[in-house]
N, C-alpha and C positions, 0 to 999 in steps of 0.2 A: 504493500500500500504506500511506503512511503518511496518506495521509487519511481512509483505513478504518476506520485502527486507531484514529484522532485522533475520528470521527466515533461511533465506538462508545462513547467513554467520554463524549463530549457535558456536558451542562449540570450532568447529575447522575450523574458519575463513580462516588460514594462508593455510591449503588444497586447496582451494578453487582458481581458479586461476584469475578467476573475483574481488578477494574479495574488493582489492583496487578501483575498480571506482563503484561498490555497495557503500560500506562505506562510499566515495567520495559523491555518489548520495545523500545520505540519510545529510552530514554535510552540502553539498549547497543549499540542497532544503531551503526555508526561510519560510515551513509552517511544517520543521518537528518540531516534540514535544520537551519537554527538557526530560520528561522519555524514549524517544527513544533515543536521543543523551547518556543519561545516561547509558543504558544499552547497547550501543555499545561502550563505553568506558568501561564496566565492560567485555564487549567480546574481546576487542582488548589487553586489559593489559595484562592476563593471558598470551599471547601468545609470548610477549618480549621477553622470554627466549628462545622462537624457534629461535637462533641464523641464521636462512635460510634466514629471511627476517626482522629482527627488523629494519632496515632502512626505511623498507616501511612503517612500522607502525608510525613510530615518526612525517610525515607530517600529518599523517592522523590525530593525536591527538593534534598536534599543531593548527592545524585550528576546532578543537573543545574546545580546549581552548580560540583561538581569540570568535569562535560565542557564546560561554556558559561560561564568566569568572568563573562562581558560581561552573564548574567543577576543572578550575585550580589546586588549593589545592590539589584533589584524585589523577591529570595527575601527576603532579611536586612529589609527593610523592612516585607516584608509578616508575617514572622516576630516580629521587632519589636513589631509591632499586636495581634499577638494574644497573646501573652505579656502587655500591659498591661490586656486586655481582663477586665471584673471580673470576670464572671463562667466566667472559665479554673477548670476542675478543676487543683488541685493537683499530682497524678501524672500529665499531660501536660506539665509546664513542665521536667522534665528533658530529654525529647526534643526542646523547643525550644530550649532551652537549648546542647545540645550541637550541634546545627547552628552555633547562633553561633559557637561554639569552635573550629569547624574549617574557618571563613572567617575572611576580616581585617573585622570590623563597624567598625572605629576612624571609618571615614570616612564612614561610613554614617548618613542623617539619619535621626534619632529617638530616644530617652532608650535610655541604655544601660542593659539590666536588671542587670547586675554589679555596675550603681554602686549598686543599691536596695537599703538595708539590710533594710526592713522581705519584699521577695521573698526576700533571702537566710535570714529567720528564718524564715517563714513555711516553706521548705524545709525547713531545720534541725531543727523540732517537728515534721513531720508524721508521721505514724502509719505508714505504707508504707515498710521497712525501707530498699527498693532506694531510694527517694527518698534516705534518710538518707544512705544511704552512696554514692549519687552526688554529695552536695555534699564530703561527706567528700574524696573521691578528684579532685574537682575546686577545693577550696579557694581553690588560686592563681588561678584565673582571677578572682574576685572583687575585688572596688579597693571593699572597705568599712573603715573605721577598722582598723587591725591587731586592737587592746584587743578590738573586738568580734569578728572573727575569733578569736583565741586563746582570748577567753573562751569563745565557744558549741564549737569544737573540745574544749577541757578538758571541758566538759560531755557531747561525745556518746562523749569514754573511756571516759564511766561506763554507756555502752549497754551494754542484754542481750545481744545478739547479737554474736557473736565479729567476723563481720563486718565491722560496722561498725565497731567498738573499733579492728580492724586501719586500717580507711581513716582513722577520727579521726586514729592512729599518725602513717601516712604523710603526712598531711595536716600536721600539724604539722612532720614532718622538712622537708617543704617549702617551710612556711612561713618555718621558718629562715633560709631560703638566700636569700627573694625579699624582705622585708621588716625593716627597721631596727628592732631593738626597745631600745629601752633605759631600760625600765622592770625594774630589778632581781626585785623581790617577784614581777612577773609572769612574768620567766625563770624562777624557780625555782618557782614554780608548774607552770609547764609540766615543768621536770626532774623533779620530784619525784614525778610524777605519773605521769611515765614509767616513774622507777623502782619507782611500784607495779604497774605492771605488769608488771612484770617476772616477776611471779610468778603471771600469770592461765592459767590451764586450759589456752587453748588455746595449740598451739608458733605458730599464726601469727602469732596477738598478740604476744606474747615475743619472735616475730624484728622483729617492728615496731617492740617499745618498746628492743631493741637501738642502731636507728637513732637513734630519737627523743634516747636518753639520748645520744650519742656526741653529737648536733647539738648540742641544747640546752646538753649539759656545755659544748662548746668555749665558745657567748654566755655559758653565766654564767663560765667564766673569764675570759671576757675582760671581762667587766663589774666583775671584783671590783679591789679597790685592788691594786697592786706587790707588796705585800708579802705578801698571800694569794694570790696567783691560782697557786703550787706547790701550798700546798695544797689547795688547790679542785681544780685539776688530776689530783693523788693519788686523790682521793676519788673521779674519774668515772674516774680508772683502775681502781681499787681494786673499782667498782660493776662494770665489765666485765668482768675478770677475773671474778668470781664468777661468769659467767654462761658463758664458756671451758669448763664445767664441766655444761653442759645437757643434760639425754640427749637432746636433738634434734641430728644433725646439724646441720639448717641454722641454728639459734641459736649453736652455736658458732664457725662459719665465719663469720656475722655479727659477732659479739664478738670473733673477731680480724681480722675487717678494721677492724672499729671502733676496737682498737687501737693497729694502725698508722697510726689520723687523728688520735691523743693528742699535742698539740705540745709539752706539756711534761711531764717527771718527775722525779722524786728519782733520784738513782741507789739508795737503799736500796730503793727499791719493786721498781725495773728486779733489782736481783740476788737480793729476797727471792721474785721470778717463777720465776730459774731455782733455786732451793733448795726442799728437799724440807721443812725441817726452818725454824723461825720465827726469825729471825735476832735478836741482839739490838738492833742500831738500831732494828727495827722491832718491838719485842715492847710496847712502851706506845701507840702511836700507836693510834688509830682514825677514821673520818671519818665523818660526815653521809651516809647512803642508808640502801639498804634488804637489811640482811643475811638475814632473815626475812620472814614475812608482820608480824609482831608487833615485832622489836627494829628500829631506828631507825640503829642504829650499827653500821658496819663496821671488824671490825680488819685492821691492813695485812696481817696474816698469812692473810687469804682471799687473796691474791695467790699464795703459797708454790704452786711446781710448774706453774702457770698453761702457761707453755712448754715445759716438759718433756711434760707432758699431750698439748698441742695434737699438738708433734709426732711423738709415741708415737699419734695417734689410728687407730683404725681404719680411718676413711675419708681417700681422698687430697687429698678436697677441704678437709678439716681441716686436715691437714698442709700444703698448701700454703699456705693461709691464714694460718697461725700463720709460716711460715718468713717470709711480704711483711710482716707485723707486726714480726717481728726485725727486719727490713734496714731498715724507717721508724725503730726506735725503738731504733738503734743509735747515731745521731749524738749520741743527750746524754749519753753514759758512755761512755770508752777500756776501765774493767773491765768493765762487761757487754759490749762487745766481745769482749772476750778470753775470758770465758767462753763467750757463742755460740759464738764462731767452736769450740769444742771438740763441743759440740751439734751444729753445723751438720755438722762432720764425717762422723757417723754416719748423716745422711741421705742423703748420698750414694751409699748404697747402699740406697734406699728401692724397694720393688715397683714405686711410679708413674715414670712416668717426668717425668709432671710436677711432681713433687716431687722429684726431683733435676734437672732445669733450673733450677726454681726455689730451689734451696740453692746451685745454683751462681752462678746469678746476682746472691744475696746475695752471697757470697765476694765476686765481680768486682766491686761496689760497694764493700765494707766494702777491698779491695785498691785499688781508685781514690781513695777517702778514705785512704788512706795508714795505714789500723789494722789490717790483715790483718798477725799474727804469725806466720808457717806454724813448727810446730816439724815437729822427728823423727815424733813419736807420730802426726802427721796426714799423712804421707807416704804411707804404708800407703792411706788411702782417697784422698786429692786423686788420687794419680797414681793410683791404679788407677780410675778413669773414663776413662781412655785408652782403656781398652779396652773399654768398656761399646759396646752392639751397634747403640746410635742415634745414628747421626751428630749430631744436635742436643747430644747429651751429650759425645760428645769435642770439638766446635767449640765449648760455651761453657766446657768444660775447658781449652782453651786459649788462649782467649782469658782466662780467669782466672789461668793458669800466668806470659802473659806480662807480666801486669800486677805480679809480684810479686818480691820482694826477698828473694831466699836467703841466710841469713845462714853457711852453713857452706858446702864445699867437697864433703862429703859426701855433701850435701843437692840441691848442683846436680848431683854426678854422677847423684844417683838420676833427678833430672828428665829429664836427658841421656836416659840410659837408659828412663822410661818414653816417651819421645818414639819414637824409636826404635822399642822395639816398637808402638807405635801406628803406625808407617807400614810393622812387617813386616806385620802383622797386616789393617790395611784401606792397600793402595796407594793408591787414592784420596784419601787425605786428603794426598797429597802435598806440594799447593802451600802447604797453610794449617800442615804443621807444618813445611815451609821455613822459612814467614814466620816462624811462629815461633820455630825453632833462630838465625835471624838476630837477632830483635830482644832474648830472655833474652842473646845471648853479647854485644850492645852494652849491656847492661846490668849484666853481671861477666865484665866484661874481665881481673881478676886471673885468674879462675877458670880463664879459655880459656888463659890462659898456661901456666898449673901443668900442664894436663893435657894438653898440644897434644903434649906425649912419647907420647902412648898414642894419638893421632890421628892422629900425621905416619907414623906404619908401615901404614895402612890408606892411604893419600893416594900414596904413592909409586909410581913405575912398578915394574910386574911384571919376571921375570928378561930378557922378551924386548922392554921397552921400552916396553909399550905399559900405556897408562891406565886406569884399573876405573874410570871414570866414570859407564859403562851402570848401575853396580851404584849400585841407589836406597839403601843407608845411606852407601857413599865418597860420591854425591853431598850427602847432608845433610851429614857430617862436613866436608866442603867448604864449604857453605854458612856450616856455625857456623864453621869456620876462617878465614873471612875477615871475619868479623867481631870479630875480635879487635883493639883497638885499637893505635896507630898515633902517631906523634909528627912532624908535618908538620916543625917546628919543628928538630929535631935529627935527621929524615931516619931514623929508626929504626924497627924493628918489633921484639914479642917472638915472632915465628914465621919459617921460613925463608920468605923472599920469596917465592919459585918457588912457593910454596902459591897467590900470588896472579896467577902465570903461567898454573895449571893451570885456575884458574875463568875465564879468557879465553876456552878452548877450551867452557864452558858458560856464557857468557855471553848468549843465546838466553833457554834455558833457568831461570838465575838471575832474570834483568831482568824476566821475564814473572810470577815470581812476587812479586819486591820491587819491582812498577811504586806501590803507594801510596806506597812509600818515596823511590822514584828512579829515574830514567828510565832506559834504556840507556845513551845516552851518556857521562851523570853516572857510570854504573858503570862505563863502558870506560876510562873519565881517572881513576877511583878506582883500579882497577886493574891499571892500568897505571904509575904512578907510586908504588905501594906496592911492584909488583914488581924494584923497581932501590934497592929503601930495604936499607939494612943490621941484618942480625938481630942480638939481643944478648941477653942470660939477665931471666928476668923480674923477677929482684930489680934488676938495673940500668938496666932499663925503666920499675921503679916508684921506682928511687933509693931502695931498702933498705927499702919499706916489706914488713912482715910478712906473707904470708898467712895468712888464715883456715883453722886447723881440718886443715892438712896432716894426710893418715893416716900412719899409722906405717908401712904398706905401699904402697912406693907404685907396686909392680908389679902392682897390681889392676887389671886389664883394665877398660876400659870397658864391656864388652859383659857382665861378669859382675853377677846380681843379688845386692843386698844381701840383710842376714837379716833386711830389714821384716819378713819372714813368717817363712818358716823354712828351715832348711837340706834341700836337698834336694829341694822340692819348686818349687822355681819353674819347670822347666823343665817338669815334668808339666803344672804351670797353661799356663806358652804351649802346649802340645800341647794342651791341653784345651779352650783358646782358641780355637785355630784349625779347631774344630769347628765355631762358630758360622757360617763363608761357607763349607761345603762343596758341592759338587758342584752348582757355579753352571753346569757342561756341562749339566747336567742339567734343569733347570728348565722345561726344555719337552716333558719324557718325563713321563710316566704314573707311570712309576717312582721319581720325585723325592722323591716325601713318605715313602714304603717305605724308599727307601735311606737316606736323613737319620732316620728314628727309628730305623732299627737301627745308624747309626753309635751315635746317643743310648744307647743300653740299652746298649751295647758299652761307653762309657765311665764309664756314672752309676759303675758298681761300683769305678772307681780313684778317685772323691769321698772313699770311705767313709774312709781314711786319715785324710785333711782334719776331715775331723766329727770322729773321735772325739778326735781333739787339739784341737777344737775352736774352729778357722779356721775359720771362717763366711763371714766378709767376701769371701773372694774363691770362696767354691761358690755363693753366692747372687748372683754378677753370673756366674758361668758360667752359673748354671743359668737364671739369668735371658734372657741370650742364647739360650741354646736354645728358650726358649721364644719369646721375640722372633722369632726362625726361623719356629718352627713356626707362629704366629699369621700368617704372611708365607705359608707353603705353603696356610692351610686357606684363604685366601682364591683360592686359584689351586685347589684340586684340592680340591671339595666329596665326591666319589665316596671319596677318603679320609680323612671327617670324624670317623667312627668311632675310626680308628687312631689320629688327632690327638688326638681329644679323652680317648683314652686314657692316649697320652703327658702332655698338659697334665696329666690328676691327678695321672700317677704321679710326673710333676716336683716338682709341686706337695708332694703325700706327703713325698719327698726332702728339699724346705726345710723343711716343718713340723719332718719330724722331726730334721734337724740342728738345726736351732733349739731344739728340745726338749732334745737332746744337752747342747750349749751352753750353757743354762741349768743346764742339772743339776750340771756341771762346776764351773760358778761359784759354787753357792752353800752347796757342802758339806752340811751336817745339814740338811735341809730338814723335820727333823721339828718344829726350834725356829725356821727362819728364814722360814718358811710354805710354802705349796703351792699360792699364787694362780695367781703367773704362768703357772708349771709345768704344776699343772692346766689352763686355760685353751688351753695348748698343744698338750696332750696330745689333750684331747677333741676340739681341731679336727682333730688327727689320726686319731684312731679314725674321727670322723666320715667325712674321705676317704678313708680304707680301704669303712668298711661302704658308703660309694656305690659306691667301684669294684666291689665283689660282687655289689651287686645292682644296676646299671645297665646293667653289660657283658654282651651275652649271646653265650655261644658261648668262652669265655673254656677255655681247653686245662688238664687238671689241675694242670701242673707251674704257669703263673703263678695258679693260686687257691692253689696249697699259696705259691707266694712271696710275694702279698700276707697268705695268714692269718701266714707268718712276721713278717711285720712288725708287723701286728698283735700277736701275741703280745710281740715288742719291748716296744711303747709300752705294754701293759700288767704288764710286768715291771721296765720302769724307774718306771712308778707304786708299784711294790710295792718296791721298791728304794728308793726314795725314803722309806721309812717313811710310807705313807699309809694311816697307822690309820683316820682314821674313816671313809674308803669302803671297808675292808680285804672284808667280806663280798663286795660287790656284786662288785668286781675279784677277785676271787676265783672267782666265779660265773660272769663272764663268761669267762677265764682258762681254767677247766676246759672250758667251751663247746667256747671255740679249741683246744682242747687232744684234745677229740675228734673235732671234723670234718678237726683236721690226720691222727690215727691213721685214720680213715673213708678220706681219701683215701691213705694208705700201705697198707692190707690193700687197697683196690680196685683199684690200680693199681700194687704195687709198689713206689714212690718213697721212694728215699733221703734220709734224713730229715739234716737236719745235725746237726751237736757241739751249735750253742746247745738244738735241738729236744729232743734227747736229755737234755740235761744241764738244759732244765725241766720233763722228765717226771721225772726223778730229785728234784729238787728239789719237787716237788707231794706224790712218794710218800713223801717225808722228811716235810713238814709237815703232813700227812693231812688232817684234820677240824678239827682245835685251832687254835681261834684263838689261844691262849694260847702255842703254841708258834711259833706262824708270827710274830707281835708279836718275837718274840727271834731270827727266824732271815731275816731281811729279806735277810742277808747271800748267801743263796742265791742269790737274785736279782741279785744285783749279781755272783757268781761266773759265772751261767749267761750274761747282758750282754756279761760281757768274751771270751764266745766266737762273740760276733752278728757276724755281716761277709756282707751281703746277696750272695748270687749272681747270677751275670749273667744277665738275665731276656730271651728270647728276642723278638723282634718279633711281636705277635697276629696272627693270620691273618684271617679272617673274622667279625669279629666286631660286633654292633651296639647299637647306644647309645640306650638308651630316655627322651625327650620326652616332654612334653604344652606345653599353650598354653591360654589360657584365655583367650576374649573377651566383656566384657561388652556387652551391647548399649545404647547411646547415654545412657550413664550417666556423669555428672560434677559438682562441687562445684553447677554452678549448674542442674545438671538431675539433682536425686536422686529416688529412687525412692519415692514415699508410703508413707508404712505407720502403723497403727493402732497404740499401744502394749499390749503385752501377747497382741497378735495373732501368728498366723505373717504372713510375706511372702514372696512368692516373685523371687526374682533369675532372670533369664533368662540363659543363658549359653550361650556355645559352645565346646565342649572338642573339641580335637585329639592323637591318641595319635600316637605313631610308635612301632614297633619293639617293642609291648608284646604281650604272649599273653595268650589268658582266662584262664589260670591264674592270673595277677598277681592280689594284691588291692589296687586303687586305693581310695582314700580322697578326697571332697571337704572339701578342712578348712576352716571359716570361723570366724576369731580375731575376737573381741571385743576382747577384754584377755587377758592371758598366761592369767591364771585361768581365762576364761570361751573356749572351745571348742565347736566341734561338727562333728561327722564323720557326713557321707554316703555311705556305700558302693556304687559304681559295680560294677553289677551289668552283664558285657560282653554276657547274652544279650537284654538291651534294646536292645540296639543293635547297628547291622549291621555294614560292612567288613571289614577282613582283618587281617591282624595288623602289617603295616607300616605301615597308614596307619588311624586310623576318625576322620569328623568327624561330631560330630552336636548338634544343641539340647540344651538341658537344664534343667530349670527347678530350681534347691533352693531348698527351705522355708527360712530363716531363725525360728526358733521365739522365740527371745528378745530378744526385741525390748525395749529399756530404756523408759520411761517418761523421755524427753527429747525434746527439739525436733530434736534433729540429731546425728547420729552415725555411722559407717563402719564397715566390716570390711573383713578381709583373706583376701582369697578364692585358694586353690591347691591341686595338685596333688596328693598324695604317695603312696609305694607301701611297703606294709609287706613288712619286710626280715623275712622270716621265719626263725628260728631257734629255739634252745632255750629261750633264755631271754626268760619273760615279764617286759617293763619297764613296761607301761605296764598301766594299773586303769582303764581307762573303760568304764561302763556297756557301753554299745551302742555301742562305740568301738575301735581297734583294739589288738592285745594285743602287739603288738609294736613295735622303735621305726619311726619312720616315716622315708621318706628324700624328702625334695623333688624332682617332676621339675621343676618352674617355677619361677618368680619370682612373689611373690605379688601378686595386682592389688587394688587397692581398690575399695569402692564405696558409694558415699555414698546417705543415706537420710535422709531428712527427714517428720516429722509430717503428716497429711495436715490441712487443714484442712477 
């Protein structure tokens, strides 16, 4: 067979129109010969200089070079020859080129093309984009004078095509790392260059020239004299900050990892990052970049907010990135430590989960560097991640807990105690919050003393003698109890001895968990030789030194929670807590996902207390947990993805709008102190409302009348809020909600609640007049304070409307041609699920926010059923720009039909729109 195959491609291979997946056949087979592989590489070289298709030939020989190295040598050599050969076309020397690269040539006889400045320019200049930007992206492989690498890189920044600009970018970052420069004027040539792109069209570039500036910045620091290189440093900070600030996600998350590779700073710079407001050390200063397309000079007050920004960012990969930039750029100031660590707080209770790893893990560094201050105010979130529902968040919770020094008595009871509930709450984290109750009590040995009174009555035998050992909090209380220090010296302990009799009998148990600390035996002779020491009071254990921070009461059970939060509700939070691992019998019944959302709906309604008092901090890690759950069931029980994904909004809904709460709470007159944030909140909530109406189908009256109550909420606390200049629209909308709620009380009945009642009265008070509703806001905020959501039943059968959009073999480097000014057509395939011909779909295709176009999906062009249709599709694109290269954003949506028209487009639709997809892109390029 294989001399068949070898016999067919013969003298004149490249003839042959097959010859490439023959040659192919015979290099993948894994039982052809090596004298067959040899002599098709003795038939394919010859034929390189048939300039028709050497392109073809170069993969074929590369992957006979991966499976037969012992050929390398003949390939590379003969590869070699014709690369020098004069008359080589141009746009074939990449493809040889890149075979070199991905063998060792070093030892290989014949002129290395790498070394050859005049082939390296000759690429450089050539006309053929991809030529350009292949040397671009392969720069380092080159061994030509640096000067001349750097100078022709600078040169192809200034290319038209975004492309290439971006490979010049990286090219340069590259070069950084691989090559000695130390010709000043030529650093800052490169930096400066970089920073003008900072400001080029496309976000690629800009994430390029992100890199480029952070590299180059560090060489001209370090280039300049001692006594400049802080502020040289300022300035390439000063430059990225500004750029923290991108509306491209990925530019930003770029500009704080770049951040975090800044080796030096001022601490003015580092604290005017977290201040909102231009500090005065830094209110004169400015540096050298580029703060416009036009001014030259940045002032340090583009810095102001930088961090605060990042971590407020929408995306988590912002967030995380900004938090690894703190924890690098924490070591050259104790005050901007102290500051973050108050920042860092508040992420700890962030959506991501990897943006709370990631804050914790700062913590545990900035606590291993010895500058973690924990006060009071950050108790509240440190220990509540005890309880947060992913094990990865409680294990680097404590592993940060035990790294750290409590300064008050207070302070460790609280730890005590969230430890504790951390082991009622998940048993399994048993061993690792041993270790840990062990290693904080060897750490505030006063502390174990002072409160060993409120431990030794949980420790002691029952009336009939026997030991509550079995019971997993007397074991930990045991555990920290014997870790109380100890005076070898004077034979003394400050705890009764026999404490350290009783963990003999769990000494098993103990040893296997403190095995990094100490082995078994080590613990049996520790413990057995503390149990014969004599007890004594902890003031004469410490020779009269004072404790810390003694409470005035010091009959405070350990087991009782402090007023971190508030009185009276902490014991609802552990109940509400212990929602998160219910009905783990369950998990293999049908019935699981069913029973766990209707525990959910059962409890959301005892949140509402929490909201309006506006605790936030710990509804948003419960409700976070629940949904942690439920992302866990919809992976096991697809058949109820419906009901999940109903729950996920309504949860969802739940935090918007305490969030919303919460803010309102804080900022009093919002008619003078703005309506940014608020708004921004608000509308994300309408928004999950109007999907829940129109995606859910089958959805039972009593929960449509509960979500429009909600709705009507969030748009009564906008009206409460004094929000004059939308006052019409919310108005309009308001009345909407106000009669499809009465629509469904005359259809069915439905008692209507106090708040319903009480903003029909309040609408019939301010009639028409805008002039009197402007004075009577107060209405609104009357009919609010009688809102308290009812408990919303579990949905029965109900389904959840999709689509999906596929484009066909469409990407950056294979875009679709199109004439400018012409239509074009996009080929696509849409998938419905669970939609009816009644629906009206829309295809939207976004240019820019301004520029739009909507196709209307007409269901009797197409066939299937109502649960599923897949079918081709081809849309026009009409507006096509008059440029080289451009995209759109192509999706799904279904208009949410109701009273009121929002939207004015031509041949568009009149209502708002709701998304069923994610929107895909697709790229499109000039035809030539």
């Amino acid at each position: 067979m294989e001399q068949r195959l070898l016999s067919e491609l013969g003298s004149t291979a490249t003839e042959n129109p097959n010859y490439a997946s023959v040659a192919l056949s015979l290099i993948t087979n894994p039982f052809t010969s090596h004298p067959t592989l040899s002599s098709l590489v003795e038939t394919l070289i010859p034929n390189l200089p048939n300039f028709d298709r050497p392109n073809k030939i170069f993969p074929l020989l590369a992957a006979i070079s991966r499976r037969s190295p012992q050929l390398s040598s003949t390939i590379i050599s003969a590869v070699k020859d014709f690369i020098f050969l004069p008359s080589v076309p141009i746009p074939y020397l990449p493809h040889a080129l890149s075979l070199l690269l991905d063998a060792d040539h070093s030892n290989t006889i014949g002129t290395d093309p790498f070394c050859d400045e005049s082939l390296f320019l000759s690429l450089c200049f050539w006309p053929c984009v991809k030529t350009r930007r292949w040397v671009a992206q392969n720069v380092g492989a080159f061994r030509v004078r640096p000067s001349v690498l750097l100078t022709v890189l600078l040169g192809i920044t200034k290319d038209p095509y975004p492309c290439v600009r971006e490979a010049a970018l990286d090219g340069l970052v590259m070069l950084s790392k691989r090559i000695a420069v130390h010709d000043k004027s030529l650093t800052e040539c490169c930096y400066f260059r970089a920073t003008e792109l900072l400001f080029d069209a496309e976000k690629s570039v800009r994430c390029s020239a992100v890199r480029a500036v952070c590299e180059w910045g560090k060489l001209l620091v370090a280039l300049n004299q001692e006594k400049c290189k802080r502020d040289c440093s300022d300035g390439v900070f000063v430059q990225l900050c500004l750029m923290a600030r991108d509306m491209d996600m990925n530019i930003r998350v770029s500009a704080f990892d770049a951040l975090g590779k800044i080796q030096m700073v001022s601490e003015d710079l580092l604290m005017q990052s977290l201040s909102k407001k231009a500090l005065e050390s830094t209110k004169e200063k400015n540096y050298p970049g580029q703060y416009t397309v036009k001014l030259l000079r940045i002032p340090a007050s583009a810095a102001a907010f930088t961090f605060i920004h990042g971590l407020q960012d929408e995306f988590h990969e912002v967030r995380r990135s900004a938090c690894c930039a703190l924890q690098m750029l924490m070591a050259f100031s104790s005050e901007f430590t102290g500051e973050a660590v108050h920042v860092l707080m508040d992420i700890l209770n962030d959506d991501s989960l990897a943006v709370r790893l990631q804050a914790l893990e700062t913590l545990h560094h900035i606590s291993l560097c010895g500058l973690l201050k924990v006060e009071e105010s950050h108790l509240h979130m440190f220990f509540g991640s005890l309880m947060d529902g992913s094990p990865m968040i409680r294990s680097a919770s404590r592993k940060t807990i035990q790294s750290i020094k409590l300064p008050k008595l207070k302070m460790f009871k609280l730890c005590i105690d969230a430890l504790m509930k951390n082991l009622e709450l998940y048993p399994l984290d048993e061993a690792d919050v041993f270790s840990v109750l062990y290693k904080i009590g060897r750490t505030h040995g006063k502390y174990i003393a002072s409160i060993f009174q409120e431990i030794v009555q949980e420790l002691e035998p029952s009336v009939d003698g026997k030991l509550g050992f079995q019971n997993t909090r007397t074991a930990a209380l045991l555990v920290l109890a014997i870790s109380a220090p100890v005076s070898f010296d004077r034979e003394i302990c400050c705890i009764p001895p026999q404490v350290f009799s009783y963990a003999v009998t769990m000494l098993g148990r103990i040893s296997s968990i403190l095995i990094d600390l100490l082995d078994q035996n080590t613990l049996l002779n520790y413990l057995s030789r503390c149990s014969k020491f004599t007890a004594v009071s902890a003031s004469e254990f410490f020779k009269g030194e004072l404790l810390d921070s003694q409470p005035k009461n010091s009959n405070i059970s350990l087991g009782k929670m402090s007023d971190w939060i508030f009185d009276g509700c902490s014991e609802n939070l552990i109940g509400l807590k212990k929602i998160t691992t219910p009905f783990q019998h369950q998990l293999n019944s049908v019935d699981a996902a069913t029973s766990y959302t209707q525990v959910i709906f059962q409890q959301v309604k005892d949140l509402w207390p929490m909201i309006r008092l506006g605790y936030m901090d710990e509804v948003i890690r419960t409700l976070r947990n629940w949904k942690y759950e439920l992302k866990r069931l919809n992976n096991d029980f697809h058949q109820s993805a419906a009901i999940l994904a109903f729950s996920m909004n309504y949860l969802s809904v739940i935090k918007l709008y305490g969030k919303t709460w919460a803010y309102y709470l804080s900022l009093g007159n919002l008619q003078f102190s703005g309506m940014g944030i608020l708004e921004a909140l608000l509308q994300k909530t309408e928004r999950r409302l109007k999907e829940m109406l129109c995606r859910f189908i089958g959805l039972s009256r009593e929960k449509e009348l509960h979500i429009l109550e909600l709705t009507l909420a969030t748009y009564a606390l906008r009206l409460s809020a004094g929000a004059t200049c939308c006052f019409n629209a919310c108005m309009i909308e308001l009345r909407s909600a106000i009669s499809r709620v009465e629509r469904l009380h005359r259809e069915r009945s439905i008692e209507l609640s106090d708040f319903i009642i009480e903003l029909q009265n309040a609408l019939h008070e301010i009639g028409n007049s805008k002039d009197a509703a402007a004075d009577k806001f107060y209405l609104f905020q009357k009919s609010l304070s009688l809102f308290s959501p009812n408990h919303i039943a579990l949905p029965g059968e109900i389904k959840y409307m999709e689509a999906d959009v596929n484009i066909f073999d469409n990407s950056f480097e294979n875009p679709i041609p199109f004439v400018a000014g012409l239509p074009v057509g996009v080929s696509l395939e849409i998938t419905l699920y669970n939609i009816s011909c009644e629906a009206r779909l829309w295809l939207t295709m976004t240019l820019t926010e301004k520029s739009k176009q909507f196709i209307f999906l007409n269901f009797h062009d197409f066939g299937g059923g109502n649960e599923m249709r897949k079918f081709p599709f081809v849309a026009p694109f009409y507006r096509t720009p008059k440029v080289k290269y451009f995209s759109i954003k192509i999706s799904i949506a279904i208009e949410c039909m109701s009273e009121v028209q929002r939207l004015r487009h031509k041949n568009g639709p009149k209502h708002e729109l709701i998304q069923l997809c994610k929107e895909k892109e697709v790229h499109l390029s000039s035809a030539r």
